[in-house]
Jmol script that loads the backbone (N, CA, C; Angstrom):
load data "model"
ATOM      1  N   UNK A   1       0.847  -1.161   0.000  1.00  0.00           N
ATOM      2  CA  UNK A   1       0.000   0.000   0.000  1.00  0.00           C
ATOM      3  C   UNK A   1       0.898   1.231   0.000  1.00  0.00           C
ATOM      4  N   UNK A   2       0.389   1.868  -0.825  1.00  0.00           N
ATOM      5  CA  UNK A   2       1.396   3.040  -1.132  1.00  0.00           C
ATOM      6  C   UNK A   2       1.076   4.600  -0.159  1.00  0.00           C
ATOM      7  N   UNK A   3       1.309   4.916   1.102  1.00  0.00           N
ATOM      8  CA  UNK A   3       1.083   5.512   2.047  1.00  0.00           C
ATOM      9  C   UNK A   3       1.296   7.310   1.334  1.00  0.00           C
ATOM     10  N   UNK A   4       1.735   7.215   0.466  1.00  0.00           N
ATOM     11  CA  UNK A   4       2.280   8.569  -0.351  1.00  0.00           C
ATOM     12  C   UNK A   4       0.639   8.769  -1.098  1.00  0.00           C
ATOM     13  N   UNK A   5       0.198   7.802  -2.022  1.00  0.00           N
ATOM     14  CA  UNK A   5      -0.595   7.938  -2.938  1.00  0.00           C
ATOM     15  C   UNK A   5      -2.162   8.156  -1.811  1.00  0.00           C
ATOM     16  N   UNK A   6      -2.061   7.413  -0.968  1.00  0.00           N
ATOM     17  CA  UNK A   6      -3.408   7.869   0.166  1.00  0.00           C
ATOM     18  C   UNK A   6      -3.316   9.359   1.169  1.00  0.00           C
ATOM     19  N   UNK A   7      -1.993   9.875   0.958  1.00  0.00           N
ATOM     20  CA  UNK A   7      -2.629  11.096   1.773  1.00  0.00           C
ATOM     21  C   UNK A   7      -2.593  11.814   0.744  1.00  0.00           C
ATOM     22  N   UNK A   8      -2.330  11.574  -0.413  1.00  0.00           N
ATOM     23  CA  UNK A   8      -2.736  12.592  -1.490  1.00  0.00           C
ATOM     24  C   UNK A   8      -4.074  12.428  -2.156  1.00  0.00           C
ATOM     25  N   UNK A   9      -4.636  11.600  -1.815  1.00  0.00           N
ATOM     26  CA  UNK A   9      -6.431  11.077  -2.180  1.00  0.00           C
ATOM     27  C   UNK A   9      -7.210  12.500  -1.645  1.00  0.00           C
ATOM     28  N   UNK A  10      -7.942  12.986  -2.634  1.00  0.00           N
ATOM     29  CA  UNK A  10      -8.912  14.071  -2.014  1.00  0.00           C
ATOM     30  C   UNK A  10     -10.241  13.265  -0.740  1.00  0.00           C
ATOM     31  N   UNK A  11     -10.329  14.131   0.520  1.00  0.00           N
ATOM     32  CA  UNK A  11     -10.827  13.629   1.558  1.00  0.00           C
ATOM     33  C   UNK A  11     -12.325  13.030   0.748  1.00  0.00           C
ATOM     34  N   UNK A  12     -12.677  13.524   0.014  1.00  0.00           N
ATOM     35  CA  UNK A  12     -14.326  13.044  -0.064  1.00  0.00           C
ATOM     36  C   UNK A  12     -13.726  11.547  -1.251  1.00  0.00           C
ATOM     37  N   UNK A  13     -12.783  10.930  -1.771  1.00  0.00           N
ATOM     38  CA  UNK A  13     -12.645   9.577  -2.438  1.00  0.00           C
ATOM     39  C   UNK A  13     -12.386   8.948  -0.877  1.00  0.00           C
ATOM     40  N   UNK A  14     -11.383   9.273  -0.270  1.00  0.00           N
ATOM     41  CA  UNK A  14     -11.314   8.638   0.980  1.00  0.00           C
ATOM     42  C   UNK A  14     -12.363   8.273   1.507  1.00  0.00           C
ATOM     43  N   UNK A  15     -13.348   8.903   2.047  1.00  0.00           N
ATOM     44  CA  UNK A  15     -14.600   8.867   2.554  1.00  0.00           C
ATOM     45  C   UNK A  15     -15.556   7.955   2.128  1.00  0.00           C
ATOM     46  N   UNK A  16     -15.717   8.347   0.905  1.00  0.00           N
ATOM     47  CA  UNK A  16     -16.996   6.880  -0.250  1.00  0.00           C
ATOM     48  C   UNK A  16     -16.274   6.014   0.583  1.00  0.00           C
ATOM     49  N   UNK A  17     -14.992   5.766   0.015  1.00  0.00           N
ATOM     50  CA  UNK A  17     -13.999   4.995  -0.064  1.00  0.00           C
ATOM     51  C   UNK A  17     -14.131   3.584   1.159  1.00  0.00           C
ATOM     52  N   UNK A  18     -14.529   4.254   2.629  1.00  0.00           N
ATOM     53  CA  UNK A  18     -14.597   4.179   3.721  1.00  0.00           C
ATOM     54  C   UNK A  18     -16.084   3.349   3.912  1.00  0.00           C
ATOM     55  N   UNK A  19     -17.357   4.667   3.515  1.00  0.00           N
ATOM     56  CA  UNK A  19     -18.657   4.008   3.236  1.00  0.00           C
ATOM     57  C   UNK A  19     -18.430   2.829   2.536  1.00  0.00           C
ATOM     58  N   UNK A  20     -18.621   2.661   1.340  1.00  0.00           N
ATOM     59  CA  UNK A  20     -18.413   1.333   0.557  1.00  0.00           C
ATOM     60  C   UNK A  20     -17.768   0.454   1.082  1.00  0.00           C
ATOM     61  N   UNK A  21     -16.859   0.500   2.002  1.00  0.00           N
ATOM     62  CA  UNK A  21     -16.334  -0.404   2.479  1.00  0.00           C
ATOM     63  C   UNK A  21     -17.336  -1.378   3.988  1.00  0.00           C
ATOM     64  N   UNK A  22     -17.876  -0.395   4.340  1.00  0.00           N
ATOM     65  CA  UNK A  22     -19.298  -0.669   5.299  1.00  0.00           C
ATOM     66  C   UNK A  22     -20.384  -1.409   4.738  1.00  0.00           C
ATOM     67  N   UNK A  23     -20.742  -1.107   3.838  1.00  0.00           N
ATOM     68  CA  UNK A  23     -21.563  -0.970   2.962  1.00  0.00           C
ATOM     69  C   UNK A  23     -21.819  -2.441   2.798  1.00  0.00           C
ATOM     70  N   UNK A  24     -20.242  -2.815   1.809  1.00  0.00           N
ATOM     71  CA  UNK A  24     -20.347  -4.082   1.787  1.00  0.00           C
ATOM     72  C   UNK A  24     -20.036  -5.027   2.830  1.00  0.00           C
ATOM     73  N   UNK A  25     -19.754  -4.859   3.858  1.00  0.00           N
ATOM     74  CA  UNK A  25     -18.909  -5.693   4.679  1.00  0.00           C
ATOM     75  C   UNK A  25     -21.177  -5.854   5.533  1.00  0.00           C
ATOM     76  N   UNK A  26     -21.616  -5.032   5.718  1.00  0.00           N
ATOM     77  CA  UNK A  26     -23.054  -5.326   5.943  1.00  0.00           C
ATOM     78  C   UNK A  26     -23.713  -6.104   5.391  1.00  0.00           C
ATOM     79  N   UNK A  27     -23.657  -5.928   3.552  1.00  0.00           N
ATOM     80  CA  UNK A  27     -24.342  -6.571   2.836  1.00  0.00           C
ATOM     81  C   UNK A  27     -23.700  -7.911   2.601  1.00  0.00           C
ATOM     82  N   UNK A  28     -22.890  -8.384   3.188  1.00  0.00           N
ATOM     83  CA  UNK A  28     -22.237  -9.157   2.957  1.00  0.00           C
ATOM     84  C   UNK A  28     -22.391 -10.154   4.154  1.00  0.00           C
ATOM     85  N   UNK A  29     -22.810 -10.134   5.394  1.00  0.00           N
ATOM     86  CA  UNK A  29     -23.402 -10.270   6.660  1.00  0.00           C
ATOM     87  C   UNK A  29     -24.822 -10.448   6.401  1.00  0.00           C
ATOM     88  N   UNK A  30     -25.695  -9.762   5.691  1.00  0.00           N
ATOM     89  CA  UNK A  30     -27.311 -10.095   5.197  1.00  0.00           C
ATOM     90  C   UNK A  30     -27.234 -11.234   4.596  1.00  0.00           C
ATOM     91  N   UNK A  31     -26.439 -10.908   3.758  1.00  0.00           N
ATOM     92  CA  UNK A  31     -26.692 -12.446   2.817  1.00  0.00           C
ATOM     93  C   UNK A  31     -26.206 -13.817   3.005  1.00  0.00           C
ATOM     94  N   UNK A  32     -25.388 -13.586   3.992  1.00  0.00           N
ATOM     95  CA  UNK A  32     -24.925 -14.947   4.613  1.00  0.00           C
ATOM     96  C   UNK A  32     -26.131 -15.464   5.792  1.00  0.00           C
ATOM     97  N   UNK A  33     -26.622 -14.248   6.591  1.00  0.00           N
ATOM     98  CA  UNK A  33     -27.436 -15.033   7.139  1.00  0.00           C
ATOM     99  C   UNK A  33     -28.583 -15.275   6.430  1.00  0.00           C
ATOM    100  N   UNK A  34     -29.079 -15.040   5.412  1.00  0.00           N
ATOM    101  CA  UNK A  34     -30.213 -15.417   4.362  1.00  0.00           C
ATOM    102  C   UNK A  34     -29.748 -16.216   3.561  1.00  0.00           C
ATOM    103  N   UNK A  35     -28.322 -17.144   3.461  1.00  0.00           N
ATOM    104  CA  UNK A  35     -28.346 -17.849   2.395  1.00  0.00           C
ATOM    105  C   UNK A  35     -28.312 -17.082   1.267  1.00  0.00           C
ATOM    106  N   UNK A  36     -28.329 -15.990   0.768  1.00  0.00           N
ATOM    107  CA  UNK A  36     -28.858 -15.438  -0.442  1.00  0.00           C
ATOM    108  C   UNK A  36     -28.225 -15.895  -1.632  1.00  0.00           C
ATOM    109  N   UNK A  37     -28.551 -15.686  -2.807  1.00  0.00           N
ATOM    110  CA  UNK A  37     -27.583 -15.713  -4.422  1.00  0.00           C
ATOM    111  C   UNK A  37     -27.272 -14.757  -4.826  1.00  0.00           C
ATOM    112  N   UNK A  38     -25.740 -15.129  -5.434  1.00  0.00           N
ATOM    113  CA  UNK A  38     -24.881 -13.376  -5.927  1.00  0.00           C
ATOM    114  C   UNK A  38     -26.015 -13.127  -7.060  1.00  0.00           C
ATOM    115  N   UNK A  39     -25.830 -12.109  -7.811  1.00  0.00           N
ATOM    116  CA  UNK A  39     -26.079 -11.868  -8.960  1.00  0.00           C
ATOM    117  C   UNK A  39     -26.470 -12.780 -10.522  1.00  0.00           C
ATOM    118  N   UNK A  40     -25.486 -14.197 -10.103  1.00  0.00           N
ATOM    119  CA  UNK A  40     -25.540 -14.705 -11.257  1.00  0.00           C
ATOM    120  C   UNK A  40     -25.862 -16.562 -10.970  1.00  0.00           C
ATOM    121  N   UNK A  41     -26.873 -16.144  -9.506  1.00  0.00           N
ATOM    122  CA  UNK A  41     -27.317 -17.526  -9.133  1.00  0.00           C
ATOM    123  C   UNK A  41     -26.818 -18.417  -8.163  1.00  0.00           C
ATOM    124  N   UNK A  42     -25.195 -17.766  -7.879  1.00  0.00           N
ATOM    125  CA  UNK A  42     -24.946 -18.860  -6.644  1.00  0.00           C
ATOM    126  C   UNK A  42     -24.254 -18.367  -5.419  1.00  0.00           C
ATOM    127  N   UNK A  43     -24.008 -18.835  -4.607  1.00  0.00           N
ATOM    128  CA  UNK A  43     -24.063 -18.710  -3.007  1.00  0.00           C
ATOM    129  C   UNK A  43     -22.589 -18.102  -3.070  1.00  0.00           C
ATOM    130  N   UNK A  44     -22.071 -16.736  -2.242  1.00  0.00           N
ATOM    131  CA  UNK A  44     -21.196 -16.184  -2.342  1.00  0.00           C
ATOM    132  C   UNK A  44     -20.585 -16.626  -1.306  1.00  0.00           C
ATOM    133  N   UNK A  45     -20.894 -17.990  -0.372  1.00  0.00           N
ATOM    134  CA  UNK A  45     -20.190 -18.081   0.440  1.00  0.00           C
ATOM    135  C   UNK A  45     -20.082 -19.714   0.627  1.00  0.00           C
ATOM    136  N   UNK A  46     -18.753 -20.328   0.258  1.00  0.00           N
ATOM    137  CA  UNK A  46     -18.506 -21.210   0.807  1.00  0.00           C
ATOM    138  C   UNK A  46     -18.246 -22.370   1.519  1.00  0.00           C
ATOM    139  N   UNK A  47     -19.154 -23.285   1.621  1.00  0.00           N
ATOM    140  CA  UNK A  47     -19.228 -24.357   2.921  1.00  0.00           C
ATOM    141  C   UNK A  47     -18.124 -25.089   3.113  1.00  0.00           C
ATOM    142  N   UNK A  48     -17.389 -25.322   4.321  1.00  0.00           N
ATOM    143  CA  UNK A  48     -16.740 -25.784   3.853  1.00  0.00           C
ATOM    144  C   UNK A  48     -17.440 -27.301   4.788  1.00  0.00           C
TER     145      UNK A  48
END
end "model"
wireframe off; spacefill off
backbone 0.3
color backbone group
């Protein structure tokens, strides 16, 4: 990770940056406990 190229990121890409990262880490928690299907029909998670 290039520590030069992130404090030169304008604060509001940082930010999305941050949201989206919530975002999915939530939606990603819904759908495991629903079992759900990605987009293209199958289970984004694993059994092992």
């Amino acid at each position: 990770m290039d520590k030069t190229v992130i404090a030169q990121a304008p604060d509001g890409l940082i930010i999305s940056d941050m949201v989206d990262v919530f975002a999915t880490y939530f939606e990603a928690r819904a759908d495991k406990a629903s079992n759900a299907l990605n987009g293209i029909g199958c289970s984004s998670f694993h059994k092992a």
